[in-house]
C-alpha positions as CSV (number, residue, x, y, z in Angstrom):
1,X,-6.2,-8.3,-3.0
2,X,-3.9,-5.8,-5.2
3,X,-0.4,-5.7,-3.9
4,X,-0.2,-1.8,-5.7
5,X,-1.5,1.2,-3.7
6,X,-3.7,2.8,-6.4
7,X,-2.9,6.4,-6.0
8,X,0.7,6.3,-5.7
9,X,1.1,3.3,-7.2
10,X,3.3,1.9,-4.0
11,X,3.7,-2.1,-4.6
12,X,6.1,-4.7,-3.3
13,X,10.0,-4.1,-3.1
14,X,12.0,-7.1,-3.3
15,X,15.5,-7.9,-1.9
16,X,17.6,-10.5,0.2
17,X,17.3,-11.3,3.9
18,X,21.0,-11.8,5.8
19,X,20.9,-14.0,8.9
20,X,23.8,-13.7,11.2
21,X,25.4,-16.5,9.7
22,X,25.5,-14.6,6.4
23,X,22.5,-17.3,4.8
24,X,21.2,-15.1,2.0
25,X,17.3,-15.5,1.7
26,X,14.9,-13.8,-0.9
27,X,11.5,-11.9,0.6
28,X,9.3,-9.0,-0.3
29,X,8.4,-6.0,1.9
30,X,4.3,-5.3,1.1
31,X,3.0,-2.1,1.1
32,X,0.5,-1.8,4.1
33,X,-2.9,-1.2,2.0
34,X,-6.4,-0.4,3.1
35,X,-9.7,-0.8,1.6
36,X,-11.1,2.8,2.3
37,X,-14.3,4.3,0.8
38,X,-13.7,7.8,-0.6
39,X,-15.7,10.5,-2.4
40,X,-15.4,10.0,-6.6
41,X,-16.9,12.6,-8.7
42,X,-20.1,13.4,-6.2
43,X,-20.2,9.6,-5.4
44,X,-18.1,7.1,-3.5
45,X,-16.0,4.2,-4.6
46,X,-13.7,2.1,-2.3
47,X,-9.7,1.8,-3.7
48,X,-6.5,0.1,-2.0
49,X,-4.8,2.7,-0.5
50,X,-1.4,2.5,1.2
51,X,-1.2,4.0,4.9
52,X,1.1,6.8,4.1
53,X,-1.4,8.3,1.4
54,X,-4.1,8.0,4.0
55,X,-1.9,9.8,6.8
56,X,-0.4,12.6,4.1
57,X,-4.4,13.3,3.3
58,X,-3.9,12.6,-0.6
59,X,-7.5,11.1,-0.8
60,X,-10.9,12.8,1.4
61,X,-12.4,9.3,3.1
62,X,-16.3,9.4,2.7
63,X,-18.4,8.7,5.7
């Protein structure tokens, strides 16, 4: 699966975990992606498409 939203072009944001005893850990937030079907053109195609494009109504799903 593609780790970039292919609209907005949303991928992965890196950065450092702190526990309580101040341990310092790497990790990597992932977009929340979707396989959703949409209309292309006067056909459909299916893209990875991040939650918060779907919600805003930047792409028309196909039914």
């Amino acid at each position: 699966m593609p780790k970039v939203c292919e609209i907005c072009l949303r991928g992965p944001v890196f950065g450092r975990s702190i526990s309580h005893s101040h341990r310092v850990t790497s990790r990597k937030w992932k977009p929340n992606l979707q396989r959703v079907k949409i209309k292309n053109n006067g056909g459909h195609r299916y893209l990875w498409i991040c939650t918060r494009c779907l919600r805003s109504g930047r792409v028309e799903k196909a039914i």
